[in-house]
TORKOLMAR-178774 format. One record per residue: residue number from 1; x, z, y of N, C-alpha, C in turn. Coordinates in Angstrom, 1 decimal. Atoms other than C-alpha are relative to their C-alpha. Layout:
NODE  seq     n.X     n.Z     n.Y    ca.X    ca.Z    ca.Y     c.X     c.Z     c.Y
NODE  NUM       X       Z       Y       X       Z       Y       X       Z       Y
...
//
This chain:
NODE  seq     n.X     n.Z     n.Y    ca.X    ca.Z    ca.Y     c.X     c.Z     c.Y
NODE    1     0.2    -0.4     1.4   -45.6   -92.1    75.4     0.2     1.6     0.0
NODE    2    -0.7    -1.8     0.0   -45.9   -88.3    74.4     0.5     0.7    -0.8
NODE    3    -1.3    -0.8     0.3   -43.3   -86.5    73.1    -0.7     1.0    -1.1
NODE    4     0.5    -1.3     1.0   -43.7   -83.7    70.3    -0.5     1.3     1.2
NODE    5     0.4    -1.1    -0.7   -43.3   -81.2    72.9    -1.5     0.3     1.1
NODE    6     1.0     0.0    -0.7   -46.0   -82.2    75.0    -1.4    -0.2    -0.8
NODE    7     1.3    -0.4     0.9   -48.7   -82.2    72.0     0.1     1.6    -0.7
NODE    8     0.1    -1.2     0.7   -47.4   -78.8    70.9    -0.7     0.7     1.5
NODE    9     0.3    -0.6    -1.2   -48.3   -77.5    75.0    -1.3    -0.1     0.2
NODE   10     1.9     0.5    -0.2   -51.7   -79.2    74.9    -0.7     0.7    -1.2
NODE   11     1.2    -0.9     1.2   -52.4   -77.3    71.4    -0.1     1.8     0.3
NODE   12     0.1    -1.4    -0.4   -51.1   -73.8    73.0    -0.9    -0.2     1.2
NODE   13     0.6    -0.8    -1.2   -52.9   -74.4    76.4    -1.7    -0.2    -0.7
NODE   14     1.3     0.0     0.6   -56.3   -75.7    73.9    -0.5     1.8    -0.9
NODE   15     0.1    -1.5     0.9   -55.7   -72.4    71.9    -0.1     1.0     1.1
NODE   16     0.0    -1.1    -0.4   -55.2   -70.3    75.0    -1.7    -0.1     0.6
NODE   17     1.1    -0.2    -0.6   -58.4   -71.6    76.5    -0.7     0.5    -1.2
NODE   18     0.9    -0.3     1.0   -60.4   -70.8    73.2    -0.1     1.6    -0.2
NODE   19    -0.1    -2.0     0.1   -59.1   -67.1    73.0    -0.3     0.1     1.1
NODE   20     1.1    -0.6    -1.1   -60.2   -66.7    76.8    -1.5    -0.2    -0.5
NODE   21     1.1    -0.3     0.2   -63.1   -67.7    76.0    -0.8     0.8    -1.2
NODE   22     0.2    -1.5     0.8   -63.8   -65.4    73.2    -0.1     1.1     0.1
NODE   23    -0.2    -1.1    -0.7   -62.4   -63.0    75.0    -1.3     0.5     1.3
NODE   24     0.9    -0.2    -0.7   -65.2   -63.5    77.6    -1.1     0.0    -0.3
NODE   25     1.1     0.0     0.8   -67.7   -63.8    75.2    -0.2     1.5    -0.6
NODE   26    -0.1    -1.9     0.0   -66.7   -60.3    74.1    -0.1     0.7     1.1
NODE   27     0.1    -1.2    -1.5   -66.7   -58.9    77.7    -1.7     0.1     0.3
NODE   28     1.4    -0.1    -0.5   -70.3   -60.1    77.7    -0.6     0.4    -1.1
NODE   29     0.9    -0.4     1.1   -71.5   -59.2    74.3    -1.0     1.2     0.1
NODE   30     0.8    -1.4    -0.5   -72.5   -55.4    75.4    -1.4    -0.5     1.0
NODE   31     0.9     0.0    -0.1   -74.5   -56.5    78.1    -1.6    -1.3    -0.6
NODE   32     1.5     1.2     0.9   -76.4   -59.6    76.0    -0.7     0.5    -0.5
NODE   33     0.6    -0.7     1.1   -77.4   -57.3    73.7    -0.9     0.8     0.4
NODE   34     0.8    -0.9    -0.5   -79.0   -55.3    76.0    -1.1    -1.1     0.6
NODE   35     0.6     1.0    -1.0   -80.4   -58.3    78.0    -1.0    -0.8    -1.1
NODE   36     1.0     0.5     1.1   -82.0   -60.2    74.8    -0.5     0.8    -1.2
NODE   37     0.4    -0.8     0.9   -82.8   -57.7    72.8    -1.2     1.0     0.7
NODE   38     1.1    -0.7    -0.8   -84.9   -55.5    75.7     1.1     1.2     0.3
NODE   39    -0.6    -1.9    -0.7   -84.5   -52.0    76.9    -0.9     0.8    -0.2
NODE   40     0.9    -0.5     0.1   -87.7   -50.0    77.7    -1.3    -0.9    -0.5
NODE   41     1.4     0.6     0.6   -91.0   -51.5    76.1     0.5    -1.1    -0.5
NODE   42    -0.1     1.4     0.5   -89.4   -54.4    74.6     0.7    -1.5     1.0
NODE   43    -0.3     1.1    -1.3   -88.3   -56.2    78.1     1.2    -0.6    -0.2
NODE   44    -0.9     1.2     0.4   -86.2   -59.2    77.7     0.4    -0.4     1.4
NODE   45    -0.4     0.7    -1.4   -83.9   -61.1    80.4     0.6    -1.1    -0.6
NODE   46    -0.7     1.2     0.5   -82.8   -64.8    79.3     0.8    -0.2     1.1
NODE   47    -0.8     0.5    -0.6   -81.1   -65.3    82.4     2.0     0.8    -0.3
NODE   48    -1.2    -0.8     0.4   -78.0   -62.9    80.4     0.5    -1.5    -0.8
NODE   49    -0.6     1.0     0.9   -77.7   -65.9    78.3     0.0    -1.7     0.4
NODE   50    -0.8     1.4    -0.6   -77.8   -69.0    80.3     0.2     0.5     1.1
NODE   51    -0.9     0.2    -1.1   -76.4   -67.6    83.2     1.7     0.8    -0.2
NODE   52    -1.1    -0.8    -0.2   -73.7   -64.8    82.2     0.7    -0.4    -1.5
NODE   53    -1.1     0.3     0.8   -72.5   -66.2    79.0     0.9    -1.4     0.2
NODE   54    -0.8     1.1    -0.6   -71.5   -69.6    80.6     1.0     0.7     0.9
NODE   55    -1.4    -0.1    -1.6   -69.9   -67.9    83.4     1.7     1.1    -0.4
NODE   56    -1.0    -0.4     0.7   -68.4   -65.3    81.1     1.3    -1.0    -0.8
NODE   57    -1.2     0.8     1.1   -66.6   -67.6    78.6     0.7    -0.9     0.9
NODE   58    -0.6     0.4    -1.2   -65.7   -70.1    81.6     1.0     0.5     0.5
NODE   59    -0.9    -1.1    -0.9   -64.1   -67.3    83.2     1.1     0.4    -0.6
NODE   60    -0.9    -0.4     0.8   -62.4   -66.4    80.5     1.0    -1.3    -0.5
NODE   61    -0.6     1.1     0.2   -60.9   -69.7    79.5     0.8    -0.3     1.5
NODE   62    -0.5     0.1    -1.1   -59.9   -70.5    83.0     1.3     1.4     0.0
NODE   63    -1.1    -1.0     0.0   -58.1   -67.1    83.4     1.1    -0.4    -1.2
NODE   64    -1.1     0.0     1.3   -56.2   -67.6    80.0     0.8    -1.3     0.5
NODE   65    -0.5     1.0     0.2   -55.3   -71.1    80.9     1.3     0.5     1.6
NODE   66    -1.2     0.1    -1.3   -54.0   -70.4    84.7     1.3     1.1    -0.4
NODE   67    -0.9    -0.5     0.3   -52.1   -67.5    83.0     1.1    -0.5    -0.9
NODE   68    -0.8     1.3     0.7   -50.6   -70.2    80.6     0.6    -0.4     1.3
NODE   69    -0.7     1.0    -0.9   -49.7   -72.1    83.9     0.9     0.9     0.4
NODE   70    -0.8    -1.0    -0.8   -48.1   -69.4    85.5     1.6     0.5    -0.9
NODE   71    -0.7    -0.5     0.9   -46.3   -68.4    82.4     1.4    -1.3    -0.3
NODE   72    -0.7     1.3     0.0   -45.1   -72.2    82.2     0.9    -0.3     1.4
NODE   73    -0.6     0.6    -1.8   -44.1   -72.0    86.0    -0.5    -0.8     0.7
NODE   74     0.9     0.9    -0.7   -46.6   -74.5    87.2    -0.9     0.8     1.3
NODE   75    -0.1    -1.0    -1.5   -47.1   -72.9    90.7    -1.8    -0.7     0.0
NODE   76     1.5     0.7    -0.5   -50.3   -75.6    91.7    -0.7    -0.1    -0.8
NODE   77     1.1     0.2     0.9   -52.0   -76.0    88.7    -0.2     1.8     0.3
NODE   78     0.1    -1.4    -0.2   -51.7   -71.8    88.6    -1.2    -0.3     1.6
NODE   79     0.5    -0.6    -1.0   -53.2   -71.4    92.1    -1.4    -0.9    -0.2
NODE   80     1.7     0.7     0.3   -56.3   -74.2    91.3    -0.4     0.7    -0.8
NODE   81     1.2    -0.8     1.1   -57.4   -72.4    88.2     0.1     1.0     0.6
NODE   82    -0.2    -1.5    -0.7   -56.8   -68.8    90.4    -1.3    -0.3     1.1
NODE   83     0.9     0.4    -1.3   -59.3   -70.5    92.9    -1.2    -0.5    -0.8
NODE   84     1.4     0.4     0.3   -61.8   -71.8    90.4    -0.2     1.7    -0.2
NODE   85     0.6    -1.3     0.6   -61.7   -68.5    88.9    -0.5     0.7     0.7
NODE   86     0.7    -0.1    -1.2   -62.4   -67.2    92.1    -1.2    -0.4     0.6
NODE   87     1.8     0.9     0.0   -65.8   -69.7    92.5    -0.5     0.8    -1.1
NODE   88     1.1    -0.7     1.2   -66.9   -68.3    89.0    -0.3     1.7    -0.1
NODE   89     0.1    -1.6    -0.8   -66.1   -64.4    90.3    -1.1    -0.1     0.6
NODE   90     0.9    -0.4    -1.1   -68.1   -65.1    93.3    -1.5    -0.3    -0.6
NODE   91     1.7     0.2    -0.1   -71.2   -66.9    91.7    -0.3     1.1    -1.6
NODE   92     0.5    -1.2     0.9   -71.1   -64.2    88.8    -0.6     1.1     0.8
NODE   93     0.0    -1.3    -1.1   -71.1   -61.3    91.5    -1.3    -0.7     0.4
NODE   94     1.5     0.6    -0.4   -74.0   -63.6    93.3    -1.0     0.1    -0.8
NODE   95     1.1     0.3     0.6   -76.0   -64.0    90.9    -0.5     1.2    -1.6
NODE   96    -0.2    -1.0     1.2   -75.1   -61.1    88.5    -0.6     0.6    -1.0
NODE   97     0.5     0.2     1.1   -74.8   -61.7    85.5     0.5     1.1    -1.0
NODE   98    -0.8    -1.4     1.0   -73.5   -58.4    83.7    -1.2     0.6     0.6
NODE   99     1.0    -1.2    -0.5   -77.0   -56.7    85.4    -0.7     0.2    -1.4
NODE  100     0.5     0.0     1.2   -78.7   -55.3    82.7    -1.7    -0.2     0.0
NODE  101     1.3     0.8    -0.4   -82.6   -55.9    82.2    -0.5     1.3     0.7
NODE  102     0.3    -0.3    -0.3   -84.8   -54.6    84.7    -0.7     1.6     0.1
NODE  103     0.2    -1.4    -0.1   -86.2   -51.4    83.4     1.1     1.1    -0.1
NODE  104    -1.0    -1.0    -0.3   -82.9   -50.0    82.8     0.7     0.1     1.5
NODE  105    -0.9    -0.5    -2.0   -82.2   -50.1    86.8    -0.7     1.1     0.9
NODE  106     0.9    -0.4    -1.3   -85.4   -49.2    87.9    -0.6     1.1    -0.3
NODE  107     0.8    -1.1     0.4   -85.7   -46.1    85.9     0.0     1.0     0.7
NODE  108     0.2    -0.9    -0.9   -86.1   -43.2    87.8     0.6     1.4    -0.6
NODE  109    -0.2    -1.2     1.5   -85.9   -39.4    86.5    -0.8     0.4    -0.8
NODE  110     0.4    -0.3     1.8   -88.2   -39.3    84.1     0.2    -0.6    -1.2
NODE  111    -1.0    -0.1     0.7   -85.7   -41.2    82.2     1.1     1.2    -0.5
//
Protein backbone atom coordinates (compact mmCIF):
# COMPACT_ATOMS: atom_id res chain seq x y z
CA UNK A 1 0.00 0.00 0.00
CA UNK A 2 1.35 3.63 -0.62
CA UNK A 3 2.04 5.81 1.94
CA UNK A 4 1.45 9.76 1.65
CA UNK A 5 5.04 10.12 1.16
CA UNK A 6 5.36 8.07 -1.76
CA UNK A 7 2.36 9.93 -3.75
CA UNK A 8 3.86 13.27 -2.81
CA UNK A 9 7.52 11.81 -4.67
CA UNK A 10 5.57 10.57 -7.66
CA UNK A 11 3.86 14.18 -7.94
CA UNK A 12 7.48 16.01 -7.54
CA UNK A 13 9.25 13.50 -9.92
CA UNK A 14 5.73 13.96 -12.52
CA UNK A 15 6.28 17.82 -11.97
CA UNK A 16 10.05 17.57 -12.49
CA UNK A 17 9.63 15.66 -15.66
CA UNK A 18 7.03 18.26 -17.07
CA UNK A 19 9.37 21.32 -16.36
CA UNK A 20 12.25 19.30 -18.21
CA UNK A 21 10.32 19.04 -20.67
CA UNK A 22 9.30 22.61 -21.17
CA UNK A 23 12.53 23.40 -20.60
CA UNK A 24 13.45 21.44 -23.75
CA UNK A 25 10.82 22.63 -25.60
CA UNK A 26 12.26 26.15 -24.96
CA UNK A 27 15.91 25.06 -25.85
CA UNK A 28 14.19 24.09 -29.17
CA UNK A 29 11.85 26.85 -29.77
CA UNK A 30 14.70 29.22 -31.54
CA UNK A 31 15.61 26.71 -33.87
CA UNK A 32 11.69 25.53 -34.80
CA UNK A 33 10.98 28.76 -35.61
CA UNK A 34 13.53 28.92 -38.02
CA UNK A 35 12.93 25.39 -39.30
CA UNK A 36 8.93 25.81 -39.84
CA UNK A 37 8.67 29.07 -40.61
CA UNK A 38 11.66 29.00 -43.54
CA UNK A 39 14.75 31.10 -43.93
CA UNK A 40 15.75 32.13 -47.52
CA UNK A 41 12.81 31.95 -50.14
CA UNK A 42 10.32 30.57 -47.84
CA UNK A 43 12.23 26.97 -47.26
CA UNK A 44 10.71 24.81 -44.70
CA UNK A 45 12.23 21.76 -42.76
CA UNK A 46 9.52 19.47 -40.87
CA UNK A 47 12.05 17.18 -39.80
CA UNK A 48 12.63 20.25 -36.70
CA UNK A 49 9.37 19.10 -35.61
CA UNK A 50 9.07 15.51 -35.66
CA UNK A 51 12.47 14.78 -35.09
CA UNK A 52 14.02 17.63 -32.64
CA UNK A 53 11.06 18.51 -30.68
CA UNK A 54 10.62 14.80 -29.46
CA UNK A 55 14.15 14.45 -28.75
CA UNK A 56 14.29 17.85 -27.25
CA UNK A 57 11.46 17.53 -24.68
CA UNK A 58 12.51 13.80 -24.01
CA UNK A 59 15.75 15.00 -23.21
CA UNK A 60 14.69 17.37 -21.11
CA UNK A 61 12.43 15.35 -19.02
CA UNK A 62 14.81 12.60 -18.64
CA UNK A 63 17.65 15.00 -17.46
CA UNK A 64 15.22 16.65 -14.85
CA UNK A 65 14.03 13.31 -13.67
CA UNK A 66 17.70 11.60 -13.27
CA UNK A 67 18.65 14.91 -11.53
CA UNK A 68 15.55 14.25 -9.15
CA UNK A 69 17.18 10.65 -8.73
CA UNK A 70 20.45 11.85 -7.93
CA UNK A 71 19.09 14.54 -5.72
CA UNK A 72 17.00 11.68 -3.90
CA UNK A 73 20.25 9.50 -3.78
CA UNK A 74 19.10 6.77 -6.05
CA UNK A 75 22.65 5.93 -7.47
CA UNK A 76 20.98 3.13 -10.33
CA UNK A 77 18.02 4.67 -11.35
CA UNK A 78 20.49 8.06 -11.70
CA UNK A 79 22.98 6.32 -13.85
CA UNK A 80 19.95 4.62 -16.28
CA UNK A 81 18.32 7.95 -17.04
CA UNK A 82 22.33 9.38 -17.41
CA UNK A 83 22.59 6.57 -20.08
CA UNK A 84 19.29 7.06 -21.77
CA UNK A 85 20.05 10.54 -21.90
CA UNK A 86 23.17 9.65 -23.43
CA UNK A 87 21.10 7.48 -26.38
CA UNK A 88 18.94 10.65 -26.99
CA UNK A 89 22.39 12.98 -27.01
CA UNK A 90 23.79 10.57 -29.53
CA UNK A 91 20.71 10.21 -31.90
CA UNK A 92 20.15 14.13 -31.60
CA UNK A 93 23.88 14.78 -32.65
CA UNK A 94 23.17 11.86 -35.40
CA UNK A 95 20.61 13.02 -36.78
CA UNK A 96 20.71 16.69 -35.90
CA UNK A 97 18.17 18.07 -34.88
CA UNK A 98 19.07 21.78 -33.75
CA UNK A 99 20.41 22.14 -37.72
CA UNK A 100 18.72 24.92 -39.05
CA UNK A 101 17.06 24.74 -42.62
CA UNK A 102 19.17 24.29 -45.47
CA UNK A 103 19.67 27.54 -47.05
CA UNK A 104 20.85 29.01 -43.99
CA UNK A 105 24.04 26.55 -44.04
CA UNK A 106 24.57 26.60 -47.54
CA UNK A 107 24.84 30.29 -47.89
CA UNK A 108 27.86 31.46 -49.15
CA UNK A 109 29.19 35.25 -49.24
CA UNK A 110 26.84 36.73 -50.98
CA UNK A 111 24.91 36.39 -47.92
Amino acid sequence: METRQDAVTGTIGCAAALLGAIAGIAAWFPYGRRGLFGAFEGETDPAVLWLGLPVLALGGATAALAVLALVRGRWRPALGLLATLGGIAAFGYAFDVLAAPQALQDCGSPC
